[in-house]
C-alpha positions as CSV (number, residue, x, y, z in Angstrom):
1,X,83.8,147.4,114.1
2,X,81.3,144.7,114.7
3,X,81.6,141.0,113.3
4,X,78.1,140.7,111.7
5,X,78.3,137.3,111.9
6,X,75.7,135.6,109.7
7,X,73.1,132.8,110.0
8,X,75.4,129.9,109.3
9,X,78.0,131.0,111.9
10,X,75.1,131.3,115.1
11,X,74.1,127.4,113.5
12,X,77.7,126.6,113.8
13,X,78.2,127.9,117.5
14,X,74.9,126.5,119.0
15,X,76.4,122.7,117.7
16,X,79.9,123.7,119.5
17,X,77.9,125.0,122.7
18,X,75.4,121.6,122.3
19,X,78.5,119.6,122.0
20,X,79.7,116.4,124.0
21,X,83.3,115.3,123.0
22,X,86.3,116.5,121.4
23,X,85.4,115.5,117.9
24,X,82.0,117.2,117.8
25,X,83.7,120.8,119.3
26,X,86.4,120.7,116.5
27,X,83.8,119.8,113.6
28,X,81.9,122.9,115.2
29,X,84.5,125.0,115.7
30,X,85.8,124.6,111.8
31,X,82.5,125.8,110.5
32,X,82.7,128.7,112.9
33,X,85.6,129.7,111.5
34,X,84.6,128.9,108.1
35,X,81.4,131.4,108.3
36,X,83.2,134.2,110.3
37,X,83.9,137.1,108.2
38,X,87.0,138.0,107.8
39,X,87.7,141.6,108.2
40,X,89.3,144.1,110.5
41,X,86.9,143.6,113.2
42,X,86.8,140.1,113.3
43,X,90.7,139.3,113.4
44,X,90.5,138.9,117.5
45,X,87.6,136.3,117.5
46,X,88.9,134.7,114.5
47,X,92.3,134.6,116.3
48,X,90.6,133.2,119.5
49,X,88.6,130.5,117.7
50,X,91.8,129.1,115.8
51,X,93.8,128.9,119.2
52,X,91.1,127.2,121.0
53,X,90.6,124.7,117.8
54,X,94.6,123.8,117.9
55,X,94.4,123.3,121.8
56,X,91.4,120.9,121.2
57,X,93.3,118.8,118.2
58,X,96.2,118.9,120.6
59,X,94.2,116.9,123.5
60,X,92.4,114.9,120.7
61,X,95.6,113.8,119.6
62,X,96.7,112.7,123.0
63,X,93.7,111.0,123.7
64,X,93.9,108.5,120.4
65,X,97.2,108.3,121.1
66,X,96.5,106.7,124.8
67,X,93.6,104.5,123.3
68,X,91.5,106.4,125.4
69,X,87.6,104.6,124.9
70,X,84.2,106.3,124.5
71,X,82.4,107.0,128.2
72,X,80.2,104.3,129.5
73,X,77.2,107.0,129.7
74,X,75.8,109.6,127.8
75,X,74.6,113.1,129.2
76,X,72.5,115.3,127.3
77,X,73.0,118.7,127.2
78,X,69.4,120.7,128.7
79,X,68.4,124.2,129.6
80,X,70.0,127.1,129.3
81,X,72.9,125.7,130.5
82,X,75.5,123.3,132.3
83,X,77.1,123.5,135.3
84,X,79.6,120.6,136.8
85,X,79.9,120.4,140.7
86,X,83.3,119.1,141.7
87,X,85.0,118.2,144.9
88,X,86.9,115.7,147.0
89,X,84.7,113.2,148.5
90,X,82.5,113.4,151.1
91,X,82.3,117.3,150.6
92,X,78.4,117.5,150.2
93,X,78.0,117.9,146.5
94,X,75.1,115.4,146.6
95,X,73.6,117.3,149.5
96,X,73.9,120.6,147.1
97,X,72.6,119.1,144.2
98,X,69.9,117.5,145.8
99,X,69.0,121.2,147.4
100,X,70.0,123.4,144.3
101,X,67.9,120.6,141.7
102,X,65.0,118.0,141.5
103,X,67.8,115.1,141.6
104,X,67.4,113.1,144.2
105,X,71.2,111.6,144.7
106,X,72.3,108.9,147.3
107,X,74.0,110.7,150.4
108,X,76.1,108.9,152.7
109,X,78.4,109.4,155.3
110,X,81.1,107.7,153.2
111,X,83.9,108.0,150.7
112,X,83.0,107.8,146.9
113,X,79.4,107.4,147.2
114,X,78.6,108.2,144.1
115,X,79.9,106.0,141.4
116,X,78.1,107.4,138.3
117,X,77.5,110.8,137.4
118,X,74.1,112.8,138.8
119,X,71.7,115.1,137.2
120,X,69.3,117.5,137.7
121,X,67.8,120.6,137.1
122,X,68.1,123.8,138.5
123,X,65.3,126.5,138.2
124,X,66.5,130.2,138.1
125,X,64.5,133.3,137.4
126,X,62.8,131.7,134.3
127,X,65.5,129.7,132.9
128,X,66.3,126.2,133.6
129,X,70.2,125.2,134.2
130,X,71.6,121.7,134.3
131,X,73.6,120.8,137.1
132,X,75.8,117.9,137.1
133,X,77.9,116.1,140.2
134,X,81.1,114.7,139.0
135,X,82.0,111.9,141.1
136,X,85.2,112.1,143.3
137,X,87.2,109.1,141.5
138,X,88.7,112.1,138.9
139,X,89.3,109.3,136.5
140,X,89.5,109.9,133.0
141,X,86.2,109.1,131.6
142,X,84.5,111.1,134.7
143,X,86.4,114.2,134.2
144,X,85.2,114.0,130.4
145,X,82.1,115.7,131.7
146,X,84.0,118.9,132.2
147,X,84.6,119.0,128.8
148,X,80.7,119.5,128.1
149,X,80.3,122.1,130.9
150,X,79.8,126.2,130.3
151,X,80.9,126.4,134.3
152,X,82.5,124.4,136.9
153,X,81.5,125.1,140.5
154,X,84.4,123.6,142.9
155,X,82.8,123.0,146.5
156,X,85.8,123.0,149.4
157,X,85.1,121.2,152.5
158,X,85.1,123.7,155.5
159,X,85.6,120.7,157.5
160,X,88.7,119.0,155.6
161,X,92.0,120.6,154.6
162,X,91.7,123.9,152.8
163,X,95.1,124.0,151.1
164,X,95.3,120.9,150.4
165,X,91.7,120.3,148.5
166,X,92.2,123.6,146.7
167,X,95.8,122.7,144.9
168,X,94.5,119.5,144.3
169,X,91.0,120.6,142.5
170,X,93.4,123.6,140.7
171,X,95.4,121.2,139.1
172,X,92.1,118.7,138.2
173,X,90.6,122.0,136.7
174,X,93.9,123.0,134.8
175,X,94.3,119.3,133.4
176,X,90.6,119.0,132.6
177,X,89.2,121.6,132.1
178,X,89.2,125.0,129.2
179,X,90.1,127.6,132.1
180,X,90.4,130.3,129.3
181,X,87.2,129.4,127.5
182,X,85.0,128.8,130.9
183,X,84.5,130.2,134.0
184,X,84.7,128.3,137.4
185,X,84.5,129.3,141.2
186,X,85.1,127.7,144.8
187,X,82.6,127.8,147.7
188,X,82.8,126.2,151.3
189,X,80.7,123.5,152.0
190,X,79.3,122.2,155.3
191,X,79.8,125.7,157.4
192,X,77.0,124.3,159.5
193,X,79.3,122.1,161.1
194,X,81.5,122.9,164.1
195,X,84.6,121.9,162.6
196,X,84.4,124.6,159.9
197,X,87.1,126.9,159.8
198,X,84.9,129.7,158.8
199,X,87.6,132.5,159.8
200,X,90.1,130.8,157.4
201,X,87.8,130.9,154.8
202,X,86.4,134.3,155.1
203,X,90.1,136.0,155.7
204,X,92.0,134.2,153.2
205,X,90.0,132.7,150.3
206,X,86.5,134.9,150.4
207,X,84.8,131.9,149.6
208,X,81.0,131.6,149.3
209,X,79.5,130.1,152.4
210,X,76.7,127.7,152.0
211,X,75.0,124.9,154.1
212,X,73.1,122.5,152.0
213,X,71.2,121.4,155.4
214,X,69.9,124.8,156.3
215,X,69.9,125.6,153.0
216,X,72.2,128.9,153.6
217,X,73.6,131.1,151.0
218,X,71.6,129.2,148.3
219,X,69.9,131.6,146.4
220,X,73.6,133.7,146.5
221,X,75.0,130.5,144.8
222,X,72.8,130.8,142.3
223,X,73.6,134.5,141.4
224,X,76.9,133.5,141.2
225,X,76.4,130.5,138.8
226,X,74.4,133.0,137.0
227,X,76.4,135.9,136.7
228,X,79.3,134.2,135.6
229,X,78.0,132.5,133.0
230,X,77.2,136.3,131.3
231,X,73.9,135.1,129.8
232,X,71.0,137.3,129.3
233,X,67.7,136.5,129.5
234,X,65.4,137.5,126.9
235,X,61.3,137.2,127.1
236,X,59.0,136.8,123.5
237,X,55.4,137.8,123.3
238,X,52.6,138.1,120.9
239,X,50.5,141.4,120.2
240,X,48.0,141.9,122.8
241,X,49.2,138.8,124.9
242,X,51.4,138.7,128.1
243,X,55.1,137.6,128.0
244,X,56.0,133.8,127.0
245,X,57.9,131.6,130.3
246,X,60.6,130.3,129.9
247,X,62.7,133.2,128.8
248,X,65.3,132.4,126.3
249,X,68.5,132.5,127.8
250,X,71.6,134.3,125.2
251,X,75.2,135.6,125.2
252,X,75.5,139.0,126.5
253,X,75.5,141.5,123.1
254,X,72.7,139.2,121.6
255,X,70.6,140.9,118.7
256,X,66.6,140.6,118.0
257,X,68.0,138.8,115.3
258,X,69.1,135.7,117.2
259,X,65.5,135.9,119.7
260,X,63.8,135.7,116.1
261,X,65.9,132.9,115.1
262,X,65.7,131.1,118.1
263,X,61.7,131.6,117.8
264,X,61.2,130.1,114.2
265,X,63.2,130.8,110.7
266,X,59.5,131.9,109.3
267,X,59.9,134.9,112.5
268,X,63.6,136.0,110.7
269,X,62.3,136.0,107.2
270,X,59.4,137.5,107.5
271,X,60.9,140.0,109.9
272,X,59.1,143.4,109.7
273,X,60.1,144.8,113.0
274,X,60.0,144.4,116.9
275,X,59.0,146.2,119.8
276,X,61.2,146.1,122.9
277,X,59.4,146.2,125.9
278,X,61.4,146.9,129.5
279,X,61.6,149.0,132.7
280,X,63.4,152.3,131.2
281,X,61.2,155.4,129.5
282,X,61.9,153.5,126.0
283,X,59.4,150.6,126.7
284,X,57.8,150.0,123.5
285,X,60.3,151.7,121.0
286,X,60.4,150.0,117.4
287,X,63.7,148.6,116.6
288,X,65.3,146.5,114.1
289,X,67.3,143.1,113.6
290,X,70.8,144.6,114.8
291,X,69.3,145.8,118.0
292,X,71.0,144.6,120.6
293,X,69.2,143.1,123.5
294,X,69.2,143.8,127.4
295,X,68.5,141.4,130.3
296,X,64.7,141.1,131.3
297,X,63.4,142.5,127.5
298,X,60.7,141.6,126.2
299,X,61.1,141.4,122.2
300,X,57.4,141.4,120.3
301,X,58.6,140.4,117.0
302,X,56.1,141.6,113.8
303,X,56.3,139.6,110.5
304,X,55.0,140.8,107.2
């Protein structure tokens, strides 16, 4: 049975997504499930939503507790998405994000060159995604950021100790960071040089490989940061007129009715119907509000 969640629950949701502390995600997460309805089909998200509201009031609680004070710096959430890099130091995060993005971040061949938090924006088949390097101090207010993430990418120095940077970023990502709610993934870093053990990597972990100097494996990395974020992306156009760019990135088993609230509340109440336009024989069918959207559509929405 589907949820049918209404209008006031998809507000309620994009404020917990947009979110950047505790307080906001709990606020958020009340009026989610507040607006939910409540019936036979809904009991396992409602159920989800309430455990992941209790663990957030837990680590609230904690954090007044410890007189813990707001962050010296402010990141806004942009694009479809955000994605943290994290990582001992000196294992080339700068040097990815600097590839991957249009940041521009110090790189040096010492520790903890980064001190604050870096930026920038990652372009990806129509969609823009915000990457973020997390410096290597792990302190407190830096980790904070992971809170605001949909992903975490861990980079592992091919060059360093495997083991070692691996337990030590599991138990970072387990103290910091929503495991259950958010997906995360290691890659090896620096496989250009000749004091990566490759064959380690490859036989035991399967790590992605990449080389921010030669600028291997890149476009794989993003698949990956892609795919496991399980968005769609969804395309809008006008009668007559080719498709609009940037697509508007959504949550796998996304309706026409969210692309026609994310258009303009005039396209979801004067909804008549829309066209889907695609790859498969159906290109052009007629469908309503409840249909649910694929990757790569195109949805030509007709008001009244």
């Amino acid at each position: 049975m589907p949820v049918n969640a209404g209008a006031e629950y998809f507000v309620a949701e994009k404020k917990y997504l947009a979110a950047k502390n505790k307080e906001e995600k709990i606020v958020a997460l009340q009026e989610m499930i507040k607006t939910l309805p409540k019936h036979k089909g809904s009991e396992h998200q409602l159920s989800e939503l309430k455990h992941r509201l209790a663990k957030l009031k837990k680590k609230a609680e904690i954090a007044k507790k410890s007189g813990k004070s707001k962050p010296k710096f402010s990141i806004r959430k942009e694009g479809a998405a955000t994605i943290c890099l994290i990582g001992v130091t000196n294992c080339g995060k700068s040097s990815l994000l600097n590839s991957l993005t249009n940041a521009h971040a110090e790189v040096a061949d010492y520790p903890y060159t980064t001190k604050l938090p870096e930026v920038g924006m990652m372009q990806y088949k129509d969609v823009q995604l915000q990457l973020i390097e997390v410096p290597s101090n792990f302190d407190k207010e830096m980790l904070s950021l992971l809170e605001m993430a949909d992903e975490c990418v861990v980079l592992i120095d091919a060059t360093q100790d495997i083991d070692g940077q691996r337990v030590e970023m599991l138990k970072i990502l387990n103290d910091s960071f929503d495991i259950i709610e958010k997906p995360y993934f290691f890659i090896a870093t620096k496989c250009d040089s000749h004091d990566a053990k490759l064959m380690k990597i490859r036989g035991n972990y399967g790590y992605l490989e990449v080389s921010a100097q030669f600028g291997e494996n890149l476009e794989e990395l993003k698949e990956l940061m892609w795919k496991n974020l399980e968005l769609i992306r969804v395309y809008t156009k006008e009668p007559g007129k080719p498709k609009v760019i940037p697509a508007i990135a959504l949550r796998k088993g996304a309706t026409v009715k969210q692309v026609a609230r994310q258009i303009h509340k005039d396209f979801l109440k004067n909804f008549s119907f829309a066209r889907i336009f695609n790859s498969t024989k159906f290109s052009g069918k007629t469908v309503g509000l409840d249909y649910v959207v694929k990757d790569e559509d195109v949805v030509e929405i007709h008001a009244k």
